[in-house]
C-alpha positions as CSV (number, residue, x, y, z in Angstrom):
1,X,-36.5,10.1,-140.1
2,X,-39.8,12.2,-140.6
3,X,-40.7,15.2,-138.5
4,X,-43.8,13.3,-137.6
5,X,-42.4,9.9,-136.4
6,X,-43.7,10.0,-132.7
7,X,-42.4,7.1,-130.2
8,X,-42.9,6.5,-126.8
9,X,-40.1,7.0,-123.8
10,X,-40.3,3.5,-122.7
11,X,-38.1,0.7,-124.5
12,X,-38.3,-3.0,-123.9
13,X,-35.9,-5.2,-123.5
14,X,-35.2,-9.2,-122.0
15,X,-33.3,-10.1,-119.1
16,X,-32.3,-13.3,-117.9
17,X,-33.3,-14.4,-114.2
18,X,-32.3,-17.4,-112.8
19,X,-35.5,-18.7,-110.4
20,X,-36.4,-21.7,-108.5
21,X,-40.0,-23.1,-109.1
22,X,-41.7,-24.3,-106.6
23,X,-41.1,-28.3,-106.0
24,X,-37.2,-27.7,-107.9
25,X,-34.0,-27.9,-106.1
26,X,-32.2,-26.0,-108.5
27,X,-32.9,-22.2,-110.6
28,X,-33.9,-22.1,-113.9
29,X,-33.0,-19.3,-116.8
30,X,-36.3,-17.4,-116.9
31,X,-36.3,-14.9,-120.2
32,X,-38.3,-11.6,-118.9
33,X,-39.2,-8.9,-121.0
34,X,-39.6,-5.6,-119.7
35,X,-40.2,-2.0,-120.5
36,X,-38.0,0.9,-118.8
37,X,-38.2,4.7,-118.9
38,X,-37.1,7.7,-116.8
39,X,-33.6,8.9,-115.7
40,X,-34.2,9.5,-112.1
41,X,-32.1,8.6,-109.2
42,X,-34.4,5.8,-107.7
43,X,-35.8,2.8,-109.5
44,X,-39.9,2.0,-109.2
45,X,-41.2,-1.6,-109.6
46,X,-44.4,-2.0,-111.8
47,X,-46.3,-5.2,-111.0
48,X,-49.5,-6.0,-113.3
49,X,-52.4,-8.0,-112.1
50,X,-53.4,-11.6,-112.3
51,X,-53.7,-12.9,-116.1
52,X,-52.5,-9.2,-117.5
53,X,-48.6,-8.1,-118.0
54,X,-46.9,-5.1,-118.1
55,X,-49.3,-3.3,-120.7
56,X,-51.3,-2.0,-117.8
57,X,-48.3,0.7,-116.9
58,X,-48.0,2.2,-120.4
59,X,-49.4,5.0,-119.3
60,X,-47.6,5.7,-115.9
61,X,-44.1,4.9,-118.1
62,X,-45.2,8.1,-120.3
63,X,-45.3,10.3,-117.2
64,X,-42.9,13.2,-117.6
65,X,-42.6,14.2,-114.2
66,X,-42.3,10.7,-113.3
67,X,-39.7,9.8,-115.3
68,X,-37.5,12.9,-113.9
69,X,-38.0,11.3,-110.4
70,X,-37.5,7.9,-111.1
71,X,-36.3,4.5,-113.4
72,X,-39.5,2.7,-114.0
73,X,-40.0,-0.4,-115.0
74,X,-42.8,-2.4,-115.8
75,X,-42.4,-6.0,-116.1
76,X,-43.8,-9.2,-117.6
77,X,-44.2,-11.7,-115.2
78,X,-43.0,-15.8,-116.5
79,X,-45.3,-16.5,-118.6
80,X,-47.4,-13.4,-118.9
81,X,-47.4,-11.4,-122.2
82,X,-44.0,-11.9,-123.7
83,X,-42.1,-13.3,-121.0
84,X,-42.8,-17.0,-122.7
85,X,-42.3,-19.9,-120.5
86,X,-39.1,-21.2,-119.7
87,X,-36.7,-23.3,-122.0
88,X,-35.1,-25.2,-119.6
89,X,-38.7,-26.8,-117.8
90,X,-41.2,-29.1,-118.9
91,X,-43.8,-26.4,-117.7
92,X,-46.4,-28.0,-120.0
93,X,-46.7,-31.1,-117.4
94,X,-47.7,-29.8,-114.1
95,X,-50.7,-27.1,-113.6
96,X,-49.8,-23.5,-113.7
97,X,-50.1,-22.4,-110.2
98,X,-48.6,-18.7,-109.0
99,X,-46.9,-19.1,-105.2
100,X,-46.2,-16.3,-103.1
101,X,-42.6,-17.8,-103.3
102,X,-42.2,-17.6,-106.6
103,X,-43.6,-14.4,-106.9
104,X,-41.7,-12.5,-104.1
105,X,-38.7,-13.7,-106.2
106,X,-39.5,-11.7,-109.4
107,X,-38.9,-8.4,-107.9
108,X,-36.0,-9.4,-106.0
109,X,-33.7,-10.7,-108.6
110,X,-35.1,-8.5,-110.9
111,X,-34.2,-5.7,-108.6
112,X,-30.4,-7.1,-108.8
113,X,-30.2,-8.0,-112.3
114,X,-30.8,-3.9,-113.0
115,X,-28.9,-2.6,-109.8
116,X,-31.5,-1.1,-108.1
117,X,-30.8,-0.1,-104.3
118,X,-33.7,-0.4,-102.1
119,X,-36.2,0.5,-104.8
120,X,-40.0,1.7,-104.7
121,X,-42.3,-1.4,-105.6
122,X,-45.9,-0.6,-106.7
123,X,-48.4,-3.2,-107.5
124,X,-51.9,-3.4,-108.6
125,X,-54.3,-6.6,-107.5
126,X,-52.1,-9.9,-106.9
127,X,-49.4,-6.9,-107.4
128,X,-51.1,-5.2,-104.1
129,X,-51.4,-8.0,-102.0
130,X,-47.5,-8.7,-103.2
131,X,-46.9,-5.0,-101.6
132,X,-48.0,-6.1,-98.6
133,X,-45.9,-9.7,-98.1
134,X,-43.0,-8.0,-99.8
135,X,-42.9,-5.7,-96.9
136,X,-43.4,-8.6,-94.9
137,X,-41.0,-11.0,-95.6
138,X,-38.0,-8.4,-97.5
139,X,-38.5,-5.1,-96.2
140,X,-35.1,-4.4,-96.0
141,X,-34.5,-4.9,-99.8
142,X,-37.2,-2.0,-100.5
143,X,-37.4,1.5,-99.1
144,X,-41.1,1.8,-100.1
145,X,-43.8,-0.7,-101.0
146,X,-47.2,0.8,-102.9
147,X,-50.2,-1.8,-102.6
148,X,-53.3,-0.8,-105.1
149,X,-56.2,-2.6,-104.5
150,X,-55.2,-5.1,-101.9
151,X,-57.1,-6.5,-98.3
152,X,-55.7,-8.8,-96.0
153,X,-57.0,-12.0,-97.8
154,X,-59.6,-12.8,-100.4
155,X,-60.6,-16.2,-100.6
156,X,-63.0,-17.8,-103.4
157,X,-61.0,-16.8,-106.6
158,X,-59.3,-19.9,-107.3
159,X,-61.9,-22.1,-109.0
160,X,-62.0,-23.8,-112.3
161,X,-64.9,-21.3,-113.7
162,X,-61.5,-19.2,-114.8
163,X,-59.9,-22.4,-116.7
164,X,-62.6,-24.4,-118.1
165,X,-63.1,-25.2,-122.2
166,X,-66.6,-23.7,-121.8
167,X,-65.4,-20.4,-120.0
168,X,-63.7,-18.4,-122.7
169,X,-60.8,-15.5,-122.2
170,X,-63.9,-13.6,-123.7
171,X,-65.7,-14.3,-120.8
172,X,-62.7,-13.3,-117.9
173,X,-62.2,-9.9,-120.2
174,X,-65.7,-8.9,-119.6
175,X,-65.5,-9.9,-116.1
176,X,-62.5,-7.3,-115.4
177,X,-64.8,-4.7,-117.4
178,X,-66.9,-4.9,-114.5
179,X,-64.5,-4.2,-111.9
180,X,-63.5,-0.8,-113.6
181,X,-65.2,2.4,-112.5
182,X,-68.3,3.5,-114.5
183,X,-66.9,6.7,-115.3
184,X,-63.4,5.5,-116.4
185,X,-62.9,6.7,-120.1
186,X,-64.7,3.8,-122.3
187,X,-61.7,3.4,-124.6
188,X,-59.4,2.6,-121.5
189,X,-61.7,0.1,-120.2
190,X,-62.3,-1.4,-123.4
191,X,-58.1,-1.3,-123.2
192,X,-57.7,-3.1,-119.8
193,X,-60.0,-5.8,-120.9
194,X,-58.6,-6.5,-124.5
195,X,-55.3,-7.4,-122.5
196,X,-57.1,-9.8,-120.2
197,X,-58.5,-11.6,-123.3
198,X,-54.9,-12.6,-124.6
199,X,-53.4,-14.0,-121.4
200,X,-52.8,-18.0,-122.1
201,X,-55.9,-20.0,-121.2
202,X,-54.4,-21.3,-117.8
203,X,-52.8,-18.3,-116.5
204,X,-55.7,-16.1,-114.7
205,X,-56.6,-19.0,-112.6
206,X,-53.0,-20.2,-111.4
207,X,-52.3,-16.5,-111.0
208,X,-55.5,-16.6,-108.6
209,X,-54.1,-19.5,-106.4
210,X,-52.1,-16.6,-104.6
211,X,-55.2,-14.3,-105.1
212,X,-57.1,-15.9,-102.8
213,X,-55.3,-18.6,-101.3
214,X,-51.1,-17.8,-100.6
215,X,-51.6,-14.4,-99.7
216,X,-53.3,-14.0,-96.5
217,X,-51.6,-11.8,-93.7
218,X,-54.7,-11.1,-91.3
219,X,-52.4,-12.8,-88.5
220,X,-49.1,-11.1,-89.9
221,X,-49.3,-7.8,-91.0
222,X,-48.9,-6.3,-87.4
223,X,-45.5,-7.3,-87.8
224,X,-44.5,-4.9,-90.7
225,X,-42.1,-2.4,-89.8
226,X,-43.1,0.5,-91.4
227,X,-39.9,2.5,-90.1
228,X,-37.5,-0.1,-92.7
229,X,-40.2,0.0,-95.6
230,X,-42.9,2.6,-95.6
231,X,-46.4,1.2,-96.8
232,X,-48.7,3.1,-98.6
233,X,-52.5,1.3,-99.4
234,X,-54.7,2.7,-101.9
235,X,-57.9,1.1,-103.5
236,X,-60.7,2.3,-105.9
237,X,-64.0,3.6,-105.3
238,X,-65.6,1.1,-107.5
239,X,-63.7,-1.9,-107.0
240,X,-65.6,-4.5,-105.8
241,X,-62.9,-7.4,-104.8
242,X,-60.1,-4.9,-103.5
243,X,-62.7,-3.0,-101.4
244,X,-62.3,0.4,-100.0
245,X,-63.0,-1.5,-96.6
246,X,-60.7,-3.8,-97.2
247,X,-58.1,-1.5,-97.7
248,X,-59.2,0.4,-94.5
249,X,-58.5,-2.4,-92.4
250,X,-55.8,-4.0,-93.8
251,X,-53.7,-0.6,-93.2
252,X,-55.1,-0.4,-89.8
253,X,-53.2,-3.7,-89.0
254,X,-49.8,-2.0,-90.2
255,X,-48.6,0.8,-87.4
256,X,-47.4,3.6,-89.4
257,X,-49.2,2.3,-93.0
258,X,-51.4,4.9,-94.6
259,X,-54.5,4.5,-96.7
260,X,-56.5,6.4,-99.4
261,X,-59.9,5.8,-101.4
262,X,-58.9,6.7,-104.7
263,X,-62.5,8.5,-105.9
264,X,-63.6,7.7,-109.3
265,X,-61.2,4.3,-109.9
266,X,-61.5,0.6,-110.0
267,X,-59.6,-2.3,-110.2
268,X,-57.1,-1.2,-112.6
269,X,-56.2,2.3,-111.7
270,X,-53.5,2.5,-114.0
271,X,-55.4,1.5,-116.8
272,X,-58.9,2.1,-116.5
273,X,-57.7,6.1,-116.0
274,X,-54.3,6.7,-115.5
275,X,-54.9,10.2,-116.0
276,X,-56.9,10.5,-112.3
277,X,-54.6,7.7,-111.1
278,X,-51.8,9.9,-112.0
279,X,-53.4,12.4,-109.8
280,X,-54.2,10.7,-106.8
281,X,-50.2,8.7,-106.9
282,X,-47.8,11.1,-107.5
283,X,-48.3,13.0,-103.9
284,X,-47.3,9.5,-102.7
285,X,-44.8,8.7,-104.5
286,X,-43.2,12.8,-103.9
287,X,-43.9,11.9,-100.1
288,X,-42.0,8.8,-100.3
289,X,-38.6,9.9,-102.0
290,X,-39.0,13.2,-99.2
C-alpha cells in the first residue's frame, strides 16, 4: 500500500438491534450502521440531530486525545443515513413519526449490543433534549449524560412546512445554515447543511414530533438525580432554537446540573466547528471520567 494512502481512525460497521415500534407488541430486527474509534476504557454515545446521521461526529471520532480516553461511537439512527428502514415492517404505510420511546431505546440496546457499562451519552438537538429524558427516565444505565443545544421544551416544530412536495430538502438545508454561527468556517457550514439535504423526504419532520412535542420536562426535570447520572448542558452562542436562555434554565431545574454558553457556536457544534467545539468539550468530558 502507498506511503501516501491516508484513512481515518473510525470504521463503520452494522449491528443488529431488536426494537419495538410504537403501536407493536413485539421487536423488530433493526440493521444500524455505526462508526467506532478510540481504545479508551469508557464508551461515549454520539447522537446526531433531527433529519442528519452520524456524519456530524466525524470530526470529534478523529480526536486523538479523545480516542485515548474513550470508545466513541457515532451512530445512525433507523432510518437516518445508512441505517435503512427495517425489513421485517411495512414502515411505508404509517407516517414516520420519532417517539421519545423509541428513541430512549436506541442508546440503550445499543449500549448492550457493544458491552458498554454505564457509558457517557452526548447529544446534539433532538440528541440534547434526549440527554435530558435519558437522565430522566434511565439514569442508572449511564454515568454521564451531555445535552448540546437543548431547553426544557420547544413547541412549533412539528408542521407540514418540513414534509410538503413544494418544500424541498433544499429548502430545510438552508434553513440549518441559518442556525450555525456566522463565524463558523464556511466549508463546515456548507458541510452540516449538504447532510441535511440527503435525509429522506419524511424524516426531518417525524424526527421533529419529539422536537417539539414528546420531549417536554419543564414539570420533570427537578426530579433528575444528578448524584446517579451527572448532567452537563451546553448550547451555542448563535443558536436561535436551543437558546443560551434556554439552556440557563433548563439546568437551573436540575440540582447539581451545570451549564455553559459555548461562545462562537450554533446549532451544530460538532459540525459547524469542531475545532472550537473540541475546545470548549473536552474539560467536560476530562471532569466527567475524574
Amino acid at each position: 500500500m502507498p506511503d501516501s494512502v491516508r484513512f481515518d481512525a473510525a470504521q463503520g460497521r452494522y449491528v443488529h438491534l431488536p426494537l419495538t415500534s410504537d403501536g407493536e407488541s413485539a421487536p423488530t430486527d433493526y440493521r444500524v450502521y455505526f462508526e467506532e474509534a478510540g481504545t479508551g476504557d469508557v464508551g461515549l454515545l454520539l447522537q446526531h440531530t433531527a433529519g442528519a446521521d452520524g456524519r456530524q461526529w466525524r470530526h470529534v471520532l478523529e480526536d486523538k486525545e479523545l480516542q485515548s480516553k474513550f470508545r466513541m461511537v457515532a451512530y445512525d439512527l433507523p432510518c437516518h443515513g445508512k441505517s435503512v428502514p427495517p425489513e421485517g415492517e411495512q414502515w411505508w404505510r404509517r407516517e414516520y413519526r420519532l417517539t421519545r420511546e423509541f428513541l430512549m431505546s436506541v442508546p440503550l440496546a445499543l449500549s448492550e449490543a457493544l458491552g458498554f457499562d454505564r457509558p457517557v451519552y452526548m447529544g446534539s438537538s433532538i440528541g440534547g433534549h434526549l440527554a435530558i429524558d435519558l437522565a430522566l427516565y434511565h439514569p442508572q444505565r449511564f454515568r454521564a449524560v451531555v445535552g448540546l443545544e437543548t431547553v426544557p421544551y420547544t413547541p412549533g416544530g412539528f408542521n407540514m412546512e418540513f414534509y410538503h412536495p413544494e418544500v424541498s430538502n433544499d429548502f430545510k438545508a438552508h434553513l440549518m445554515y441559518g442556525m450555525m454561527a456566522p463565524t463558523s468556517p464556511e466549508a463546515l457550514r456548507r458541510e452540516t447543511a449538504w447532510v441535511y439535504s440527503q435525509g429522506a423526504p419524511a424524516v426531518f419532520r417525524g424526527d421533529l414530533y419529539y422536537y417539539s412535542v414528546d420531549h417536554d420536562v419543564r414539570n420533570t426535570a427537578a426530579t433528575i438525580d444528578t448524584k446517579v447520572c451527572s448532567v452537563d448542558i451546553l448550547n451555542g452562542e448563535y443558536d436561535w432554537s436551543g437558546t443560551p436562555a434556554g439552556g440557563k434554565e433548563l439546568a437551573a431545574m436540575i440540582p447539581g446540573a451545570r451549564y455553559r454558553t459555548m461562545e462562537g457556536l450554533g446549532h451544530f457544534p460538532m459540525s459547524e466547528h469542531p475545532e472550537r467545539f473540541l475546545k470548549e468539550i473536552r474539560p467536560v468530558l476530562d471532569r466527567i471520567l475524574t
